[in-house]
N, C-alpha and C positions, 0 to 999 in steps of 0.2 A: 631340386631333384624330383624327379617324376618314375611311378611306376605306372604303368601299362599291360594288365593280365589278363589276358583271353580264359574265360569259364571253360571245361571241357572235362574228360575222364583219359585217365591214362591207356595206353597199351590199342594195338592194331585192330582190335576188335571194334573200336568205339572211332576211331580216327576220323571218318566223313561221315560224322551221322549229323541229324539235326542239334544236339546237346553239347557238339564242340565245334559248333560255329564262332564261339570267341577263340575259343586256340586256332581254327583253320583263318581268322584273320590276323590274330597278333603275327602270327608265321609267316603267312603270305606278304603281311606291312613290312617285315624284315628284309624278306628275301629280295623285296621290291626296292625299298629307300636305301637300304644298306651293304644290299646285294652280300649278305650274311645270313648264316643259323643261328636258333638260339642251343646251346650247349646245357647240356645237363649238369644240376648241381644239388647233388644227394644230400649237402646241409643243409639247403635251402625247400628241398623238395620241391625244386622245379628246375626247366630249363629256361635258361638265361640268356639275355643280349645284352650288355650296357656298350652305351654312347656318350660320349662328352666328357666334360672336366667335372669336377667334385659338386659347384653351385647350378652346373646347369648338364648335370646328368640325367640319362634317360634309361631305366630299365626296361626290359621289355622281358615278357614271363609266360609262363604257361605251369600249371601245376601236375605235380608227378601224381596225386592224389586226388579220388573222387573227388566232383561236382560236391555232391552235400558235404566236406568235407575242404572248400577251397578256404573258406577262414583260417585256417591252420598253417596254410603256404603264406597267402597273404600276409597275415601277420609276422612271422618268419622272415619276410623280406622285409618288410615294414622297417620289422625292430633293427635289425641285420645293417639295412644304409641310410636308419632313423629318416624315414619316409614319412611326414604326416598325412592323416586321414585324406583331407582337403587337394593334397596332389596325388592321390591313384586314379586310376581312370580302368574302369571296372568294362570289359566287353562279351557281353553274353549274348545265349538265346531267347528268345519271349514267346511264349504261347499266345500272349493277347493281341500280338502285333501279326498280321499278317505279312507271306513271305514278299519280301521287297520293300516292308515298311519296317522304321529304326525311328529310335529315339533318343535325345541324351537328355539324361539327367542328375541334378545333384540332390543329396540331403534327400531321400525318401526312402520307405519301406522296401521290403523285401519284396511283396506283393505275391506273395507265394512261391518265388525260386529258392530252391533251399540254396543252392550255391549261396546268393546274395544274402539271406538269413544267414550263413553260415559265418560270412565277414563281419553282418555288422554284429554280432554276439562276439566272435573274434577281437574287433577293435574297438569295441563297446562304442561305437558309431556309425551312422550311417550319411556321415557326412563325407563321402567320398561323388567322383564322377561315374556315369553310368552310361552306357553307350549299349542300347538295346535292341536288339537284331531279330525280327519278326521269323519268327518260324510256321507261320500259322497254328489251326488248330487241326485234332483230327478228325476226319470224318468217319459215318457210321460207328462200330460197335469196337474200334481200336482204343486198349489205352493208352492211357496218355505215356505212362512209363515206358510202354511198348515204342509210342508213336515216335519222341525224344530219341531211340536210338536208331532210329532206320534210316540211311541216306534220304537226299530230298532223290524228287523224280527227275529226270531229264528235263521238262520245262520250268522246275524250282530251283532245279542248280542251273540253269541260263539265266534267271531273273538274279538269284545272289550275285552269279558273275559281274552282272550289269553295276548289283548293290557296290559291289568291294570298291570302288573307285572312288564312290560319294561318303563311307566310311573313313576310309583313309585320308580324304581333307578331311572330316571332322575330326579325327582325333590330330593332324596335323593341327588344325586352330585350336585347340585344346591345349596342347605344350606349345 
């Protein structure tokens, strides 16, 4: 069994900023392979897609609840369809990665996103999958809090467009 959680912030406000690029792909991967939504589930504090039978089940998630605050869903589903650390597959934003560059990784720090600090304090590991999606950084006197929720521009949201397709095989070779 695998879970699959795009990082992000709840409600219309926050929907296409730079800081819920993991939910604006978990969603999109849905809509796309399975030609489904993911559904809301208030016990869980997130919305949900599952796929498959019991040993080769595939959740797919997005959290009803802040960014700094995604340890708490994660875990929750974790515990919920007893998911080990080692099969979630964790998809965010990164400051350090510039926009159109992504990276996966397993087993490391939080590196400053509190989302990801948030899980691994949550599941007192950080031996999960990671799939890191370049947001750049901001330029002149913006910060960074500000920068995280503002839509990309018109040629940053062409380059993610181009991204989501090379995303999507990687988490396909991942499950």
């Amino acid at each position: 069994m695998k879970l699959i959680i795009g990082l992000g912030n709840p409600g219309i406000k926050y929907q296409n900023t730079r800081h819920n690029l993991g939910q604006i792909i978990v969603n999109q991967y849905v809509e796309a392979k399975y030609k489904s939504t993911l559904q809301e589930k208030k016990s869980l504090s997130a919305k949900i897609y599952e796929i498959g039978e019991s040993g080769d089940k595939k959740i797919f998630a997005t959290s009803l609840d802040y960014m700094n605050n995604s340890g708490f869903t994660v875990k929750k589903i974790s515990q919920f369809y007893k998911i080990i650390p080692s099969d979630i597959i964790v998809i965010h934003d990164d400051l350090d990665l510039g926009v159109g560059d992504y990276r996966i990784q397993f087993d490391r720090s939080s590196a400053g996103h509190n989302g990801i600090k948030s899980i691994i304090e949550a599941l007192n590991s950080q031996q999960f999958h990671r799939i890191r999606v370049g947001i750049g950084n901001p330029t002149g006197s913006i910060p960074i809090e500000d920068y995280v929720l503002q839509p990309f521009s018109k040629p940053e949201s062409d380059i993610i467009k181009s991204l989501i397709p090379k995303i999507f095989e990687e988490i396909n070779n991942i499950l």
